[in-house]
N, C-alpha and C positions, 0 to 999 in steps of 0.2 A: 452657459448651458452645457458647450462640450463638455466641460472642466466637471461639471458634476455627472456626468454619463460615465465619465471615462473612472470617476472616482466608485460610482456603483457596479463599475465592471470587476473595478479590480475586487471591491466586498463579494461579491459573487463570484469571483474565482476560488477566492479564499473559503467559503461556504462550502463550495463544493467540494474541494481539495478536504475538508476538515470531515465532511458527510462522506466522500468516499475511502478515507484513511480509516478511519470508527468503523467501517465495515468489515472490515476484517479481525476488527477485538472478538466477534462473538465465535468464530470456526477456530481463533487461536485459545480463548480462556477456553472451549467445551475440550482441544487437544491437552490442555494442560492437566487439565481436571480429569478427564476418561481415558488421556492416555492410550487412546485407540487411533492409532497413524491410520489405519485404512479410512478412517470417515473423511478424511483430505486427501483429493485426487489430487497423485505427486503431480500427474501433466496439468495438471489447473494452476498448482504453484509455478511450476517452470514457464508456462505461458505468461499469465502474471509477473513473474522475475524479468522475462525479456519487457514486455510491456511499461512495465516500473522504471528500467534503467533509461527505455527509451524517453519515456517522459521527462527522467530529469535530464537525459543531454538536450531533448527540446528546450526547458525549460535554464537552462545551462546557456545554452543559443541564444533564447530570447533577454538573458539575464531578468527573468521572471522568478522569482523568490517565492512566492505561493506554489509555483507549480514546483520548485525544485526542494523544498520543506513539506510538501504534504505527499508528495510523491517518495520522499525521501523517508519519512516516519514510514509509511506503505510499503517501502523495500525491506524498512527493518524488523517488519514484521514477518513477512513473506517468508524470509531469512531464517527467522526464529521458526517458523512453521517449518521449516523442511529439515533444519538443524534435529529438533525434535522428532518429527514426523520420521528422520530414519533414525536418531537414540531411540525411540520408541519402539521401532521394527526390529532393534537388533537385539531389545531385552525379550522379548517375545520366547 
């Protein structure tokens, strides 16, 4: 019975790791498409940026592979948001 607890644990890290990475597709396609840097608060990226790295050195620590892949997809976004977010601000 453990054995299958601990196996539903890890499907529901994975879940949520995949629901909270997907969150951020919709604020980075509307930056790509409107190309309006101000609708993303740079401090909301940077906060997020630390938060992200944290997670995978948790997840790095734990050698937990959900948390260091969906957390990692999530940095790469992040990344591309601020990369853009200031090419966007300079063509302005």
């Amino acid at each position: 019975m453990e054995n299958v607890l601990a196996n539903y644990q890890q499907w529901i890290g994975i879940a949520a790791g995949i629901f909270t990475s997907i969150s951020l597709m919709p604020p980075l396609i509307k930056l790509i498409r409107e190309k309006k840097p101000d609708a993303v608060p740079f401090g909301m990226l940077i906060v997020l940026l630390v938060g992200l790295c944290l997670w995978i050195v948790y997840g790095c620590i734990r050698n937990d592979w959900p948390i260091i892949l969906t957390n990692g997809f999530s940095l790469i976004q992040n990344v591309t948001m601020i990369v853009l977010r200031q090419h966007y601000k300079k063509n302005k």
